[in-house]
N, C-alpha and C positions, 0 to 999 in steps of 0.2 A: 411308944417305942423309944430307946434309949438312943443318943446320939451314935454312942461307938456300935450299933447295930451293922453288919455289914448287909443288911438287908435297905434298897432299897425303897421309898415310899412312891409310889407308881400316882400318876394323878386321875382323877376317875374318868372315864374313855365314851361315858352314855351322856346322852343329850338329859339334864333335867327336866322331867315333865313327858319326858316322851313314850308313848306306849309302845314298847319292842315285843308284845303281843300281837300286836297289829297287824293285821296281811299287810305283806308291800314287798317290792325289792330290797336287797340287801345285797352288800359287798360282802366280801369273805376273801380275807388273806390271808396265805401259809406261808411262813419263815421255816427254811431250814438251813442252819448250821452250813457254812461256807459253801452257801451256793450248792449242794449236793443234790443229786435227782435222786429224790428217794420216793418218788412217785412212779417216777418214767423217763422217757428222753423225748424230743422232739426232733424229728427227722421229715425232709421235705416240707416244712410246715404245718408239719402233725404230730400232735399227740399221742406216742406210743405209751400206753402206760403197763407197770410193772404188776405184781400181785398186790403192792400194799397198794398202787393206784386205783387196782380193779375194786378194791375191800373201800376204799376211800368213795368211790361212786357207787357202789349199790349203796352205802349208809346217808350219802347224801342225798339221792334218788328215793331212801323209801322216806322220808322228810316229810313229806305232804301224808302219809298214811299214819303217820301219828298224832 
């Protein structure tokens, strides 16, 4: 990659050696663009979520079936 690239070089984010095949817990966080609910809203201290929230949990939920 040439210096005047306006791209970035990211530094790599996995543990070396470590098998991310493996059963186990895992964290998972989503960024979105100035703070926007593009999921849902939380109200009373709950999770209302929208249509992309619903679509976002069933692909999460069938996880284990694949």
């Amino acid at each position: 990659m040439s210096s005047s690239s306006p791209h970035r070089v990211r530094k790599p984010l996995r543990a070396p050696g470590f098998d991310y095949a493996a059963p186990g817990m895992y964290m998972v966080t989503i960024c979105v663009h100035h703070m926007e609910q593009r999921f849902g809203t939380v109200q009373s201290g709950r999770v209302l979520l929208n249509d992309a929230g619903r679509m976002v949990m069933r692909h999460w939920n069938s996880i284990p079936e694949r």
